[in-house]
C-alpha positions in Angstrom: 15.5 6.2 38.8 11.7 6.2 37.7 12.6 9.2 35.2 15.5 6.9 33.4 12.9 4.3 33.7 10.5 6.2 31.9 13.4 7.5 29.4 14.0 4.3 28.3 10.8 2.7 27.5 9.8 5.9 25.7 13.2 5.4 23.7 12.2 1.8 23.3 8.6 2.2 22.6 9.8 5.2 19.3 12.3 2.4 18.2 9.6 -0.7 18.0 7.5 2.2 16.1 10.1 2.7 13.6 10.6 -0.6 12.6 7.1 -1.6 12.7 6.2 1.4 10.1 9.1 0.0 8.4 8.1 -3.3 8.5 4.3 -2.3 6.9 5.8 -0.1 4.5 7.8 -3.0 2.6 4.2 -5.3 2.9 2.3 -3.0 1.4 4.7 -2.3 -1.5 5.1 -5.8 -2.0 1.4 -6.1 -2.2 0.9 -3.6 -4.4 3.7 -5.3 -6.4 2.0 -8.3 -6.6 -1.6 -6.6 -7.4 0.2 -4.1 -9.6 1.5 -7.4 -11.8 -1.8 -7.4 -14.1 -1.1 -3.7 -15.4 2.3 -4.7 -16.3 0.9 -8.2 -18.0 -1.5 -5.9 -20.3 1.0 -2.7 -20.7 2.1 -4.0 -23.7 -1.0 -5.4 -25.5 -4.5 -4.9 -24.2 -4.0 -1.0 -23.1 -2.8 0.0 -26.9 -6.1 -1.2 -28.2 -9.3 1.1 -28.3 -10.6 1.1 -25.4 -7.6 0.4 -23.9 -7.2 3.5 -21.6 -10.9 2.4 -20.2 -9.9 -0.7 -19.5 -6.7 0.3 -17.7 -8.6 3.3 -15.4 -10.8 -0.4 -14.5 -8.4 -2.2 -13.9 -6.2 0.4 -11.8 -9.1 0.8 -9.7 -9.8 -2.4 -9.2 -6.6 -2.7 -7.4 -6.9 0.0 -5.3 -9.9 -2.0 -4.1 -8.3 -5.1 -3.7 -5.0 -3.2 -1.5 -8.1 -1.0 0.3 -9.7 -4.2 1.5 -6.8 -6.4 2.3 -6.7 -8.2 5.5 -2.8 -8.2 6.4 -2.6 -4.0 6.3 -1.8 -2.3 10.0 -3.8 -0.1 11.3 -1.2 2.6 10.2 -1.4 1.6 7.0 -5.5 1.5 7.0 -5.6 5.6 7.7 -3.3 6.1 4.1 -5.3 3.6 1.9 -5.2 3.7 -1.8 -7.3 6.6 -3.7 -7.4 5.6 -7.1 -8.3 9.2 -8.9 -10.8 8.1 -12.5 -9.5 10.5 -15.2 -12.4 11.0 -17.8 
């Protein structure tokens, strides 16, 4: 009896895992979404300029700040931040 016990919580416990992994993966890609927005705004115009490849490398790091230091990440999500690599 205590074995099935323990058989189902540990079934239970991997299930509520899943879905909460699930759960932050589709937050964080809707937040990167949402951050990712300003790249897409200037894709067109302001990155086809001189300059331009600068100011994107700025301004894609500036995001990987913004998604590093947001509040509403989990704890999973916190140990596989955002490394933004600067190409020079």
């Amino acid at each position: 009896m205590k074995i099935l016990f323990q058989v189902k919580m540990a079934e239970s416990y991997k299930m509520y895992a899943e879905e909460n992994a699930s759960a932050s993966c589709r937050r964080c890609e809707a937040l990167l979404s949402q951050l990712g927005l300003i790249l897409y705004e200037k894709l067109g115009s302001a990155y086809l300029r001189s300059g331009g490849f600068d100011e994107f490398l700025q301004d894609l790091s500036h995001i990987g700040e913004k998604y590093n230091t947001h509040k509403c990440l989990g704890e999973q999500v916190m140990t596989s931040s955002v490394n933004v690599p600067l190409m020079k």
